[in-house]
C-alpha positions in Angstrom: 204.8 89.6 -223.5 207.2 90.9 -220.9 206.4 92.1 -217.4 207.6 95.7 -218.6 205.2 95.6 -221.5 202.1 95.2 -219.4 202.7 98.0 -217.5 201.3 100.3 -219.8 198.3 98.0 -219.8 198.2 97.8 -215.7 198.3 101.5 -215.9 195.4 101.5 -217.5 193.6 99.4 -216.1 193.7 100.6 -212.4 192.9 104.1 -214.0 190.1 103.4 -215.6 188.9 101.1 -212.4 189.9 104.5 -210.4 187.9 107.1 -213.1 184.6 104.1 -212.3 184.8 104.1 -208.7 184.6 108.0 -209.0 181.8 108.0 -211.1 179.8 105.7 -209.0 180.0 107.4 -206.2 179.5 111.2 -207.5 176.3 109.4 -209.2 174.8 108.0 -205.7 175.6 111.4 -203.9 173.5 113.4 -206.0 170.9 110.4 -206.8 171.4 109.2 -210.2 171.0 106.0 -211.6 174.0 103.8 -210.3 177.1 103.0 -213.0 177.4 99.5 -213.6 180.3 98.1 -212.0 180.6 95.0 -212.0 180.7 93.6 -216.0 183.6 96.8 -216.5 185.8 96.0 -213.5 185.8 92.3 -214.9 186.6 93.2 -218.6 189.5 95.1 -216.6 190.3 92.4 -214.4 190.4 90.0 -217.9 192.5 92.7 -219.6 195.6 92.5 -217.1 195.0 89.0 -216.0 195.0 87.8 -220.0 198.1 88.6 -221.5 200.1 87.7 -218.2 199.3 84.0 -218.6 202.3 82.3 -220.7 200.3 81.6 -224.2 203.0 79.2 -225.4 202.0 76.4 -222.4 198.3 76.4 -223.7 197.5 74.5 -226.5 196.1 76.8 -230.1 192.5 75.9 -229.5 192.5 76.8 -225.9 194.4 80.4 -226.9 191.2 81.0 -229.2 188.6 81.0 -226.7 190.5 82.6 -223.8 190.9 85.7 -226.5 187.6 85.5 -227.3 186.6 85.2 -223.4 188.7 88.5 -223.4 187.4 90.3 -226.3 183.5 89.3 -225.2 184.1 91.0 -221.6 185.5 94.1 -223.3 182.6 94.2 -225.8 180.0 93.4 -222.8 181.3 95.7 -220.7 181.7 98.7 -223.7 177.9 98.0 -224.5 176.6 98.3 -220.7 178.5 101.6 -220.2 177.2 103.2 -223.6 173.2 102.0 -222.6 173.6 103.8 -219.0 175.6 106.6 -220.8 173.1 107.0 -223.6 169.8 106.3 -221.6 169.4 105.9 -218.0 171.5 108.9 -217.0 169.8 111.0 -219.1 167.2 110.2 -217.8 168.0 109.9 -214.1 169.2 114.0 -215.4 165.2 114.5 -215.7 166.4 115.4 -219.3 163.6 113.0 -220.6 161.1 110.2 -219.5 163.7 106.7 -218.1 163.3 104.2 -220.3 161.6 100.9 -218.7 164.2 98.1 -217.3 162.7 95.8 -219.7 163.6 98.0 -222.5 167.5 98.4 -220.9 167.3 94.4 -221.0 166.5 94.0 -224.5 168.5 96.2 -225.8 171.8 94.8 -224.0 170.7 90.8 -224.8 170.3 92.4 -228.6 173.7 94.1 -228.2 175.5 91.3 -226.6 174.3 88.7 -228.8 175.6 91.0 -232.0 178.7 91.8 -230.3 178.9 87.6 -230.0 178.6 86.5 -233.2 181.3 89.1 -233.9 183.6 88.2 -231.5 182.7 84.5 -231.9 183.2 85.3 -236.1 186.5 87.3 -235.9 188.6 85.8 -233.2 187.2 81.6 -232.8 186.3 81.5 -236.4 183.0 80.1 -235.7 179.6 81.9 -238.4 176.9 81.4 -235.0 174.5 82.8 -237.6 175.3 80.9 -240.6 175.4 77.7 -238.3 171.7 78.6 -236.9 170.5 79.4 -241.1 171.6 76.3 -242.2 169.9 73.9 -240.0 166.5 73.5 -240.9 165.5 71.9 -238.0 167.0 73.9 -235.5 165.8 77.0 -237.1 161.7 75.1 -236.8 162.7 74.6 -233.3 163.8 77.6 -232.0 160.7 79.4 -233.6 158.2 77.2 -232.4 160.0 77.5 -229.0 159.7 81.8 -229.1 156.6 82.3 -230.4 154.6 82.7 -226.8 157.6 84.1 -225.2 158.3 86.3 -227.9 154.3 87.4 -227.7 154.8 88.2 -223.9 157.9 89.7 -224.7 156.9 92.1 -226.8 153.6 92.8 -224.6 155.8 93.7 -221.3 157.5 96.0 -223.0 154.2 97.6 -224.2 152.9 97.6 -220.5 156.3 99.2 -219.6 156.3 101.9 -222.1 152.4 103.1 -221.6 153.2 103.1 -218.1 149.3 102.2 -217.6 150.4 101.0 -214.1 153.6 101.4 -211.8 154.4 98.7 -208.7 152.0 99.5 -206.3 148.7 100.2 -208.3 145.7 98.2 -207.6 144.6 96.0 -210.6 141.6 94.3 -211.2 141.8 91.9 -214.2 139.3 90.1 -216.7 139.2 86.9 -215.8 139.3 87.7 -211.7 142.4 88.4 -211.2 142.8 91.3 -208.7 146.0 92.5 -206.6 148.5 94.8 -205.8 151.7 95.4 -208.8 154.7 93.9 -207.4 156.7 93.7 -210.6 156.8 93.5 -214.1 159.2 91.0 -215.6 159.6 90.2 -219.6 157.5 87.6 -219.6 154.4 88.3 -216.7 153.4 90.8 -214.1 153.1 89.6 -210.4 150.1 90.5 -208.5 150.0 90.4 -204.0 146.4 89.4 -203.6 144.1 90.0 -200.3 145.2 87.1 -198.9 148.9 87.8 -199.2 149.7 85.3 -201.8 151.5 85.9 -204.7 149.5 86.0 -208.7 151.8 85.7 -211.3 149.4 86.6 -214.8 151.1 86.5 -218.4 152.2 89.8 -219.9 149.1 89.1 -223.2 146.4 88.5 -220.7 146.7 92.0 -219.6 147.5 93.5 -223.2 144.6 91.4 -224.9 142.0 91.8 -222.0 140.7 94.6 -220.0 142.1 95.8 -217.0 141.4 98.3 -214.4 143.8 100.9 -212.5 141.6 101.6 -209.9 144.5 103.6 -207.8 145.8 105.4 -211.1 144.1 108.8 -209.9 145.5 108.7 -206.6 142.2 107.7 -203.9 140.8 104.4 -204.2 137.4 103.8 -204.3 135.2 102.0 -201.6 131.6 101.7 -202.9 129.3 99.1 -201.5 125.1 99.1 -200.7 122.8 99.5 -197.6 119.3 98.5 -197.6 117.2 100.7 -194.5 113.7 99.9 -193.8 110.6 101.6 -196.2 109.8 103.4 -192.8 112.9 105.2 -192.8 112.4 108.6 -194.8 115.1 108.7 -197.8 116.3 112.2 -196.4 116.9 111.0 -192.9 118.6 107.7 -193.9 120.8 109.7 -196.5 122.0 112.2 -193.5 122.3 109.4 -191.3 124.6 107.8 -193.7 126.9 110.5 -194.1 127.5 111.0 -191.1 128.4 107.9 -190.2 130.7 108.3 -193.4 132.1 111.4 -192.7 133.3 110.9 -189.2 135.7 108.3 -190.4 139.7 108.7 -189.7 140.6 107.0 -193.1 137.6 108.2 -195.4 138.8 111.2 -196.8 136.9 114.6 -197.0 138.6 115.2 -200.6 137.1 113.1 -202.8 133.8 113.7 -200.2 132.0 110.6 -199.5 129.0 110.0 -201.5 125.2 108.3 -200.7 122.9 107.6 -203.5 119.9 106.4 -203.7 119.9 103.3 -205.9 116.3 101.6 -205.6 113.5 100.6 -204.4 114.1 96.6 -203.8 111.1 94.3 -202.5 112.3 94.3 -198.9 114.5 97.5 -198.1 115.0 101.0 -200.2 119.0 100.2 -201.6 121.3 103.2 -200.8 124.5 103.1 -202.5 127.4 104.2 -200.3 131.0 105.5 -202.0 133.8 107.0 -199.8 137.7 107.0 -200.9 141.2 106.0 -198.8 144.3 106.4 -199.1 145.5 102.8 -198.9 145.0 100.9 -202.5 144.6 97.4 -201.0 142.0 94.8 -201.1 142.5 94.0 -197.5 142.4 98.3 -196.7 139.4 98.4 -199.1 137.3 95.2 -196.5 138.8 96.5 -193.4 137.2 100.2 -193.8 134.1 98.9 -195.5 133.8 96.1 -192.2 134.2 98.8 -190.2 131.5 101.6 -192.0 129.0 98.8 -191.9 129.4 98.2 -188.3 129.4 101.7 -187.5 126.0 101.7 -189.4 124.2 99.6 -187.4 125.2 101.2 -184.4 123.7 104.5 -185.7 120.6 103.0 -186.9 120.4 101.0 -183.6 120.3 104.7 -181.9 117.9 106.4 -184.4 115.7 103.6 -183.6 116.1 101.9 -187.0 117.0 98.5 -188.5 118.6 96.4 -191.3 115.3 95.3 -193.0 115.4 91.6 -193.8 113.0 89.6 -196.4 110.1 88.1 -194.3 109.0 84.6 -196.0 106.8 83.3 -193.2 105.0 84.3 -190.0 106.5 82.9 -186.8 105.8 84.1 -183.3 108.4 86.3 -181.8 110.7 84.2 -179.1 112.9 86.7 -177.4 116.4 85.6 -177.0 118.1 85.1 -173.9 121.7 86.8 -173.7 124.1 87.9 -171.1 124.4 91.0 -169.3 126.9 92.4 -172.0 124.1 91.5 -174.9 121.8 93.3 -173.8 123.3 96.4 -172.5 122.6 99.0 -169.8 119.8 98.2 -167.1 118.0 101.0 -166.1 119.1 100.0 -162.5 122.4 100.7 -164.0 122.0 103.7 -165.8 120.5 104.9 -162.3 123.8 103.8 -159.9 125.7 105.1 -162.7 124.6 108.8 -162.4 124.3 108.0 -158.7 127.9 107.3 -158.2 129.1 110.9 -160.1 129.6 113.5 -158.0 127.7 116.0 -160.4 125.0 114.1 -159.2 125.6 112.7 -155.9 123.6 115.6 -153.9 120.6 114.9 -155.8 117.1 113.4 -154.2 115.9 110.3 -155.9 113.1 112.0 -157.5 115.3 114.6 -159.2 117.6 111.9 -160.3 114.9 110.3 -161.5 113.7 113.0 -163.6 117.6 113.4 -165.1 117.2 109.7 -165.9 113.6 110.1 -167.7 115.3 112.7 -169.8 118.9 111.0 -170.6 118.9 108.4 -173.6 120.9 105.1 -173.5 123.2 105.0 -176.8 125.4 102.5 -177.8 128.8 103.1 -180.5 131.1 100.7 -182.3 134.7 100.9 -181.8 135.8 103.6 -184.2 132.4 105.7 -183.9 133.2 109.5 -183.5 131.0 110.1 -180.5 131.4 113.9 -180.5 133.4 116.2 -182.7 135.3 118.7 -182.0 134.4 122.4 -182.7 130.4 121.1 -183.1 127.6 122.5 -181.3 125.7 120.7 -178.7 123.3 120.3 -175.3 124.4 117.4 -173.3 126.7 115.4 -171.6 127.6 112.0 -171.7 128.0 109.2 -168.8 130.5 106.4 -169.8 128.6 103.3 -168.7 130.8 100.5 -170.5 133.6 100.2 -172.4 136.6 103.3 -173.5 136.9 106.0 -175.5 139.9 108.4 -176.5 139.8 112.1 -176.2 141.6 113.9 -179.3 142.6 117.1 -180.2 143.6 118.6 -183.4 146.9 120.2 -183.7 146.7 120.7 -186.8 144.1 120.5 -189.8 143.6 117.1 -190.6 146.0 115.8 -187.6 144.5 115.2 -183.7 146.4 113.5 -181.0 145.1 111.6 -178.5 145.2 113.5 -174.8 143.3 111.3 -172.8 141.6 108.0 -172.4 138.2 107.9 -170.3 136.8 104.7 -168.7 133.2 103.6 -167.2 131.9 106.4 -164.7 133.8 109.0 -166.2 132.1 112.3 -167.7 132.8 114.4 -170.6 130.8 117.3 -172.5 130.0 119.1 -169.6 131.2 122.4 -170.3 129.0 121.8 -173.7 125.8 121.5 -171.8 126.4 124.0 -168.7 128.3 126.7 -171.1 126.8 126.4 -174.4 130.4 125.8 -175.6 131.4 124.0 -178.7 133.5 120.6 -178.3 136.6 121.2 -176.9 137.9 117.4 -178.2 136.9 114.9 -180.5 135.8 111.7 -178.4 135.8 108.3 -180.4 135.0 105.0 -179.1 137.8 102.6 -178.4 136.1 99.2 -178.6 132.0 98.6 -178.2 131.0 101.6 -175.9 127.2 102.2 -174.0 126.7 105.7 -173.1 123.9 107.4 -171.3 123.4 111.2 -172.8 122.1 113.5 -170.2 120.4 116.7 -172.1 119.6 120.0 -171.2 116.7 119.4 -170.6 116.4 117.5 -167.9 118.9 120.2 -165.8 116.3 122.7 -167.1 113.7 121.1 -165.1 115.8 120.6 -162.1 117.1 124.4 -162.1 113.6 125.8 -162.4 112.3 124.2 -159.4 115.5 124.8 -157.1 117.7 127.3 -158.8 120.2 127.2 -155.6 121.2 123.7 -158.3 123.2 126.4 -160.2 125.5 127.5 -158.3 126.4 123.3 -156.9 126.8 122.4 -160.5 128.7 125.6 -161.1 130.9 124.8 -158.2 131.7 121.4 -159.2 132.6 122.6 -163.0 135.1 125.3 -161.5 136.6 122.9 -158.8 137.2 120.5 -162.1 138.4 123.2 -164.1 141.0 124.6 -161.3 142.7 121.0 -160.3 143.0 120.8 -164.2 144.5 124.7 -164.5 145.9 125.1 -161.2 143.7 128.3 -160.2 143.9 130.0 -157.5 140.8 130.6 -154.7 140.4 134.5 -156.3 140.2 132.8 -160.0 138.0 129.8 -159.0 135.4 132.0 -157.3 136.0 134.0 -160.1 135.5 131.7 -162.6 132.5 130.5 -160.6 130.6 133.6 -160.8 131.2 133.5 -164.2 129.8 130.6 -165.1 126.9 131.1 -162.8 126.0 133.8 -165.2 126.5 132.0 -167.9 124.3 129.4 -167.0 121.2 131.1 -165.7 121.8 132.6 -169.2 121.5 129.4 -170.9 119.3 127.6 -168.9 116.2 130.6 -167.9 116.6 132.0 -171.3 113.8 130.1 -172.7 111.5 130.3 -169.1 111.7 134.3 -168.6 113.0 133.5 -165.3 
């Protein structure tokens, strides 16, 4: 053919390659599922390229196949626009459910195989399925050969369809195998386990066997068991428990975390703890249940409780020998500690010593809410060791940290000398010992020398004004205020 005859055909060609382009790009604008390219710009390419190349050089057998060559990239290409055409926009249009990617594979390998044996039948002259019929032995072999790929074949695109899990989900598998969906392929689906390494199971195992979605309903689950001493009342340990729970960043409030009590075992009385995250991983789901349990002990530790333990034999008791850090607070330090703050600095031994008989040494894990905000309470606490953060919510369900406190530092005051609720939520940074200071103790103090008030509610204004920027007027304002306020709080319950 001519160069002038092909111009019709190179007309064509670039329009149709033009009309694509188009397409493509309207679809990605408004989010569609993406045209195929790539097969109908080479069908395109073949159409002009083809009839350009001088047929009467190449020998007859060699002009067969490059037809056919031609006529296959027409046919492949005709078949991949009609299944995006006739399924995946649609669908991508919201006009009905998009079919799985397996499905979209099958159903161009079945129309490109019939679209071969044409081709191959009408233009090379070769019968691809009278040549497969007629051979008994290839015919044995190539059914022997499908019959387990064939089985997970059809069993991915069962899994697809059901849509009983999407990449993501957390599976847990008879037979132990438990991970996070990171594909589904034709012939098995891959899991990412705990330890980041990659499980590939076959399609049948999960179609034949049971399985679990345990992130199909959004929350995952965390459940695990606590055994707490016979000596520990049920209603107590069960408070004490959610608590711990409830103060959590990543355990949510909606599903609310649950305690149950599960039995009574020969050592302990089992509680059985559930809480649900956000995060549907194996490693999420050991990380927040690491950290619950140490948060547990912690509490217990300051309730004055302990994990119970099975006791075989009777040995005497050899107390252990640890560092300073081990074994936490002194009382010497505990007493230098309030010593050094300048809420206490004018005090006389004896009355610091009568705060100290009435403060309690506590001790949180990293992670522990130590007080919340918006809750009620009747002390202050004394940072002896370690950091915590001070947070405040913007929002409901959202708090940002505003400050970081350090050993010596004090917060909770305007709790105990106001009767305030928590201005902040304070939650330990790493393994924190506190002293609390209660009411108490100040009640005791104020009784016997009520000139304490107004030093305590000097020192709280002169705090509040370098924070506010008062003026003299509004601190001695502020003071008088709050000198009310506390002989309120503190000689309401003496008549004085």
């Amino acid at each position: 053919m001519g160069p002038l005859g092909l111009v019709p055909t190179w007309i064509s060609a670039v329009v149709g390659g033009a009309v694509l382009l188009m397409l493509a790009r309207a679809c990605r604008r408004r989010g569609l599922p993406a045209v195929p390219l790539r097969l109908p710009l080479l069908a395109l390419l073949a159409a002009v390229v083809v009839p350009a190349i001088p047929l009467a050089r190449i020998p007859f057998g060699s002009r067969l196949w490059l037809g056919a060559i031609d006529d296959l990239l027409l046919v492949y290409a005709s078949i991949r626009l009609a299944v995006w055409l006739a399924l995946e926009l649609p669908g991508g249009l919201g006009w009905w459910r998009r079919p799985p990617d397996l499905l979209l594979q099958l159903l161009m390998v079945g129309g490109c195989a019939l679209g071969t044996v044409v081709v191959a039948r009408q233009t090379a002259r070769i019968d691809l399925v009278g040549l497969v019929t007629t051979s008994a032995v290839l015919t044995a072999v190539i059914g022997l050969a499908a019959q387990e790929p064939l089985k997970d074949l059809l069993a991915g695109l069962e899994l697809q369809l059901s849509e009983d899990f999407n990449p993501g989900d957390l599976l847990d598998i008879e037979g132990g195998a438990r991970g996070v969906v990171h594909s589904v392929s034709w012939r098995e689906t891959s899991l990412r386990n705990m330890e980041g390494a990659l499980v590939v199971v076959p399609n049948t195992r999960l179609t034949e066997g049971v399985m679990r979605n345990l992130s199909a309903f959004g929350p995952v689950s965390n459940r695990f068991e606590v055994g707490l001493a016979y000596d520990f009342a049920p209603g107590r340990a069960r408070s004490l428990l959610l608590r711990v729970l409830s103060q959590h960043p990543l355990v949510l409030d909606d599903p609310a975390p649950v305690v149950r009590l599960k039995e009574f075992s020969e050592s302990a009385i089992t509680y059985d703890l559930q809480v649900w995250q956000r995060e549907a991983t194996d490693r999420a789901i050991v990380d927040l249940r690491s950290e619950l349990l140490e948060q547990i002990w912690y509490a217990l530790s300051r309730a004055g409780q302990s994990i119970p333990y099975p006791v075989r034999e009777v040995q005497p008791h050899r107390p252990s020998v640890g560092t300073e850090d081990d074994r936490g607070p002194t009382p010497e330090e505990c007493r230098e500690a309030l010593a050094a703050n300048d809420l206490f600095q004018g005090l006389v031994p004896e009355d610091l010593d009568r705060v100290l008989a009435s403060s309690q040494a506590l001790s949180y894990a990293a992670g522990e809410a130590i007080v919340q905000e918006g809750a009620r309470g009747e002390s202050l606490y004394q940072l002896l060791r370690g950091r915590v953060a001070v947070l405040k919510q913007v929002q409901p369900g959202h708090t940002v940290p505003v400050a970081e406190l350090g050993p010596g530092e004090v917060f909770g005051e305007m709790t105990l000398f106001q009767g305030a609720p928590r201005s902040a939520t304070v939650r330990a940074l790493e393994e924190c010992h506190l002293l609390r200071v209660g009411r108490a103790g100040f009640r005791e103090l104020m009784e016997r020398d009520p000139a304490l008030i107004e030093r305590f509610a000097a020192l709280m204004s002169e705090r509040r004004a370098k924070l506010e920027s008062l003026s003299r007027d509004q601190r001695q304002e502020q003071t008088n205020a709050l000198i009310d306020t506390m002989k309120r709080l503190f000689f309401a319950f003496t008549g004085g």
